[in-house]
C-alpha positions in Angstrom: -5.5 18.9 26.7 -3.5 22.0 26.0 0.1 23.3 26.1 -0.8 27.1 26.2 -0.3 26.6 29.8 3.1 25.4 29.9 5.8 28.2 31.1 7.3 30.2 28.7 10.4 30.4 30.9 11.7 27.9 33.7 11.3 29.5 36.5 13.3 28.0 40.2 10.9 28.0 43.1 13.1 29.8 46.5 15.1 26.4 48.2 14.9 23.9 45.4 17.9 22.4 44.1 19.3 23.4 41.5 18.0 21.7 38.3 14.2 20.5 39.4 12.6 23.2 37.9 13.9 22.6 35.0 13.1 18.7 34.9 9.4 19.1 35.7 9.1 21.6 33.1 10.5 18.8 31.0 8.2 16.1 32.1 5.2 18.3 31.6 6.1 19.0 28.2 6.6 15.7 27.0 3.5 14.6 28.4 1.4 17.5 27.3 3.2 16.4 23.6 2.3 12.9 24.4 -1.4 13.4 25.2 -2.0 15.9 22.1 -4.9 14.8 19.9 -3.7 13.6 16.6 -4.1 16.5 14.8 -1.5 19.0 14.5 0.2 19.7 11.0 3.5 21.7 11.9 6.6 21.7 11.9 7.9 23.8 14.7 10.9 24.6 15.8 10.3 24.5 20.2 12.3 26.8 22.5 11.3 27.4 26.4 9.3 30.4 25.2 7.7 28.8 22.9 4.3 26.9 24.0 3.5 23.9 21.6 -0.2 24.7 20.1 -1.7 21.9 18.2 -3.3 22.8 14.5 -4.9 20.9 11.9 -5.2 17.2 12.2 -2.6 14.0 11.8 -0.4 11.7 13.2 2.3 12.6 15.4 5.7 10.9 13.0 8.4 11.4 15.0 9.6 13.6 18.3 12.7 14.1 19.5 12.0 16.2 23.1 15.5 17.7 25.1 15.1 15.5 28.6 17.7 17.6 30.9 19.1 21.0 29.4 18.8 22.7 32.2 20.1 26.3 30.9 19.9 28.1 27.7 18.3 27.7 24.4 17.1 24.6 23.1 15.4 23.4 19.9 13.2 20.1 19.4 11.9 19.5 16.2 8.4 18.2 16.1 7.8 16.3 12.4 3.8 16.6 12.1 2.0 15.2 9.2 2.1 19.0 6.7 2.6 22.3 7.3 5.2 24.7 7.8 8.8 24.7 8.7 11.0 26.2 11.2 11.9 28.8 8.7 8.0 29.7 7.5 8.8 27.7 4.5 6.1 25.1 3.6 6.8 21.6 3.9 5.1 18.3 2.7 6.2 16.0 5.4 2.8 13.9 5.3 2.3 10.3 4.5 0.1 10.7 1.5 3.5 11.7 -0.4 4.7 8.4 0.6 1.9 6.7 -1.6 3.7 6.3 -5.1 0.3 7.4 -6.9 0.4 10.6 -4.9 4.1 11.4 -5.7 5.1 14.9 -7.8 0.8 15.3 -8.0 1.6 19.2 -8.1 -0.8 19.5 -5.4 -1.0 20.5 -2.3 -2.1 17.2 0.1 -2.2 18.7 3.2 -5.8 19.0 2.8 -6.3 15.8 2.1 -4.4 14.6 4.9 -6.8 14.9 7.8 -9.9 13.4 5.6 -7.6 9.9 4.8 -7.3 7.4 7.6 -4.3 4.6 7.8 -5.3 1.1 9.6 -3.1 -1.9 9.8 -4.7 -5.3 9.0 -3.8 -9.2 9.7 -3.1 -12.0 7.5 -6.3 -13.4 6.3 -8.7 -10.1 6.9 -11.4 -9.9 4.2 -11.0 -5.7 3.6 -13.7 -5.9 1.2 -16.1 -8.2 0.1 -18.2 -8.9 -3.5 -21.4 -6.8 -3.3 -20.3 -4.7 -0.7 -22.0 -0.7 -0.9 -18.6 0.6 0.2 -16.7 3.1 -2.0 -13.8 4.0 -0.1 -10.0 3.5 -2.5 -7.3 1.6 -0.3 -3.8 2.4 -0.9 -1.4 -0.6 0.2 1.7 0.7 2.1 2.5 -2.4 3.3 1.5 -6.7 3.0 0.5 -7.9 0.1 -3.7 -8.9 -0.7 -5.3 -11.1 -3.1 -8.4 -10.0 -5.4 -11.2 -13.0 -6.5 -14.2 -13.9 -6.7 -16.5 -16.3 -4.4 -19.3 -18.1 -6.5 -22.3 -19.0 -4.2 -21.1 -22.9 -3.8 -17.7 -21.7 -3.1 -15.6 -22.1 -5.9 -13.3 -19.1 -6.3 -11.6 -17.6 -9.1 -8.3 -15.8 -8.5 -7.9 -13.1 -10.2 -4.4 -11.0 -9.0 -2.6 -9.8 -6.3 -1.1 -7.0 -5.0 1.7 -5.4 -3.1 2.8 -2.2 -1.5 2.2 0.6 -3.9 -1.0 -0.7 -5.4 -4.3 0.1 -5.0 -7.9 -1.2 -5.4 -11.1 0.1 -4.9 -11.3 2.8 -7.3 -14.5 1.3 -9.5 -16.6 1.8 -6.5 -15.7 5.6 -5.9 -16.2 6.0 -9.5 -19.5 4.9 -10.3 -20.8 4.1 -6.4 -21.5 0.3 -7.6 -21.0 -2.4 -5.3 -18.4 -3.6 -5.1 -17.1 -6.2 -7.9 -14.4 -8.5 -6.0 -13.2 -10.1 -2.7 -10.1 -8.5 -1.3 -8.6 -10.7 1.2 -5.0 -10.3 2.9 -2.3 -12.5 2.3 0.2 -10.8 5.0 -0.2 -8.4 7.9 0.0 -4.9 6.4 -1.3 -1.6 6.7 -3.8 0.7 4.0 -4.4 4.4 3.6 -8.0 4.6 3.3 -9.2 7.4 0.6 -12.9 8.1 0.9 -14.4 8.1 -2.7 -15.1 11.8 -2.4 -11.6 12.8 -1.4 -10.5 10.2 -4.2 -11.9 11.8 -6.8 -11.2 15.8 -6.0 -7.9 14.5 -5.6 -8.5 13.4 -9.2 -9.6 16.4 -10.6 -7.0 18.7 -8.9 -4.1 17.0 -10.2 -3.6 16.3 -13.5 -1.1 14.0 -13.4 -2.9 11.9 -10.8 -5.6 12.0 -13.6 -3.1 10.6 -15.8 -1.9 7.9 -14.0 -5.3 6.8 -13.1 -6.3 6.7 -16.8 -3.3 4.6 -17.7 -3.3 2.3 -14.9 -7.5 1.7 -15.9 -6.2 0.6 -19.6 -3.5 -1.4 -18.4 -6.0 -3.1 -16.2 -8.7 -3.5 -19.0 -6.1 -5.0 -21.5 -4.8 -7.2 -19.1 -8.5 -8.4 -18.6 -9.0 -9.1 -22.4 -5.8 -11.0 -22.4 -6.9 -13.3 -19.9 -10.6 -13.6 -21.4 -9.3 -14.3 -25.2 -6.8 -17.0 -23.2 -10.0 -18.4 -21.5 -11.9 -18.3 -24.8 -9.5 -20.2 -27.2 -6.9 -21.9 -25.0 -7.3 -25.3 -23.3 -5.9 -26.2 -20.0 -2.2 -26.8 -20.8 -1.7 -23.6 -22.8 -3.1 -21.2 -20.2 -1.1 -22.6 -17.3 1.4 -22.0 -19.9 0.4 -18.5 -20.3 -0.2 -18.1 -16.0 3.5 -18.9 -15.6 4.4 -16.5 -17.8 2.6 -14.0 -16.5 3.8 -14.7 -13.1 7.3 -15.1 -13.9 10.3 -12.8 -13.7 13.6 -13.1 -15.2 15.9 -15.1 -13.2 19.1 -13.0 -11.9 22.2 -14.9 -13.6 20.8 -17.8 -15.7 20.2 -16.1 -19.1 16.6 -17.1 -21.2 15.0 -18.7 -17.7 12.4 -17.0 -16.0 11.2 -18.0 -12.4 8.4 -17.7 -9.9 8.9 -16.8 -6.4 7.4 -18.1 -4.2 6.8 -21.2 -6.1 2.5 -21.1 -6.4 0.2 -23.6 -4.8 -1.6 -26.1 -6.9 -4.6 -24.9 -5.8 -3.9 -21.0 -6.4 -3.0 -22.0 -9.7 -6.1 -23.7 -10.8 -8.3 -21.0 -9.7 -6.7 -18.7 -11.5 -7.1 -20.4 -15.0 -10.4 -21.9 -14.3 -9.6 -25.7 -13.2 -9.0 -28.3 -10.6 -6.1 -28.6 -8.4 -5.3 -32.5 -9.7 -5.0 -31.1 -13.4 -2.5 -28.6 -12.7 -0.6 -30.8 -11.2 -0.7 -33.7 -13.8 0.4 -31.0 -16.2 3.9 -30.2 -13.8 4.6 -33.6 -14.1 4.6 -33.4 -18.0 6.1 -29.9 -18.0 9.1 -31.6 -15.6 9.5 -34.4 -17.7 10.1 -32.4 -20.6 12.6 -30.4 -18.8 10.4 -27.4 -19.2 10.5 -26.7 -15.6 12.4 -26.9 -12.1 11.3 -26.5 -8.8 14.3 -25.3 -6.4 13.9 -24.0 -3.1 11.4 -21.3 -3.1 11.2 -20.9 -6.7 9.6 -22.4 -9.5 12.3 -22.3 -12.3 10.9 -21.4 -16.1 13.9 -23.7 -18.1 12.9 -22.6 -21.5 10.3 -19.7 -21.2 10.6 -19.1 -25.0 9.3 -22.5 -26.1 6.3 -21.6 -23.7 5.6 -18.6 -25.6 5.9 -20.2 -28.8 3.7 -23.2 -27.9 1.2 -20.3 -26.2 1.0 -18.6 -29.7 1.0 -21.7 -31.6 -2.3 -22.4 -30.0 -3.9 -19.0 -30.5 -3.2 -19.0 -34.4 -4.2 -22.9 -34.7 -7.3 -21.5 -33.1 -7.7 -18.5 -35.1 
């Protein structure tokens, strides 16, 4: 449907009431607006004589249409996904600058805008799966998703989560491998889904985005040899030690203690270090016992983090 058709100025038929004119004229704009394909990328600033053409593609953010101004001028500001403002100046008003990765790229993403798609998912949704041929990079905006893996009789080994602001998927659009982990929701949220081949021009027009990608690849792969060295030479006891650690933040007004929050299931636990749910909960009854740790509500408190750490490196040089 288009608004070309809409009149440029209202216009009162001979023996209508003052007023009526002027309220249709209304109702048809806001349900031409209404019934616009998602795809316009303007900012524009609407008067009476100005018909409302849609441009480019995206999702309709915000509109604020005048309901009853039945004489003179009026303006209603349209907010599109990108494009221009009321002014001619160019805008970025799109919600790929919302996506920390994307933020200060020196880029223009109003390209990009109309080949990304953003879909909501629910608490336990599998967005991806091990082996999958998929390549497309998912950007969290919102919920929270946990990455493992699924051996064939079940057994599953956690390895991370994430929040809004992360992303996944990126090895895929890379190298066009299956892919290499389950991702599974742990709240309701939403994604922006990045097609591998966007993904990567985006890559190689920006080169900060190349930047940030590069680091956030050697964060990931030190992180990984961390956790295999801990898996290598530490038993049980010290790599729950090291988990906790990992998971831990420092705890707002109790200097030296760390804490969890939420406090983690047994199970979660013990597939993330590579046991069973009864041994990690033998070892929190040692733990307690030595005052080492606390469970208040909705936390897990860390009492003395630093004798963790030691006892953690301790093990690695006994190994060594």
């Amino acid at each position: 449907m288009s608004c070309a058709g809409l009149p440029g100025r209202l216009a009162r038929a001979p023996g209508q009431p003052p007023g009526v004119a002027e309220r249709l004229a209304n109702h048809r704009r806001q349900a031409c607006l209404t019934l616009l394909h998602r795809n316009a990328t303007i900012v524009s600033a609407l008067r009476p004589s100005t018909p409302v053409q849609p441009a480019g593609s995206g999702r309709v953010r915000r509109l604020r249409l005048p309901v009853q101004r039945p004489r003179g001028p009026f303006r209603a500001i349209v907010l599109w996904r990108c494009g221009v403002g009321a002014g001619g100046e160019a805008v970025s008003s799109g919600r790929l600058a919302s996506i920390p990765f994307f933020k200060e790229p020196e880029i223009d993403l109003a390209p990009y805008e109309t080949r990304c798609h953003w879909r909501r998912f629910d608490e336990n949704e599998v967005l991806v799966d091990f082996d999958d041929i998929s390549t497309d990079v998912y950007f969290l905006a919102t919920g929270e998703v946990r990455i493992l893996n699924r051996t064939q009789s079940g057994k599953e080994v956690i390895l991370g989560e994430m929040r809004a602001g992360a992303f996944f998927g990126e090895l895929a659009a890379i190298d066009g491998i299956g892919r290499s982990a389950n991702v599974t929701a742990l709240t309701r949220g939403e994604v922006c889904v990045v097609p591998a081949a966007v993904f990567r021009q985006m890559v190689s027009a920006s080169e900060i985005i190349a930047d940030r990608l590069f680091r956030l690849l050697a964060k990931r792969v030190r992180e990984l040899n961390t956790r295999l060295m801990e898996h290598a030479l530490l038993d049980l006891r010290h790599r729950l030690y090291s988990e906790l650690l990992r998971l831990s933040v420092p705890r707002a007004g109790h200097e030296g203690e760390r804490v969890v929050t939420p406090p983690p299931y047994h199970h979660v636990l013990a597939a993330r270090i590579g046991c069973r749910r009864e041994q990690v909960t033998r070892e929190f009854t040692v733990m307690a016992g030595e005052g080492l740790i606390d469970r208040t509500r909705g936390a897990l408190v860390l009492r003395r983090p630093d004798l963790l750490e030691a006892r953690v490196a301790e093990a690695l040089r006994e190994d060594g």
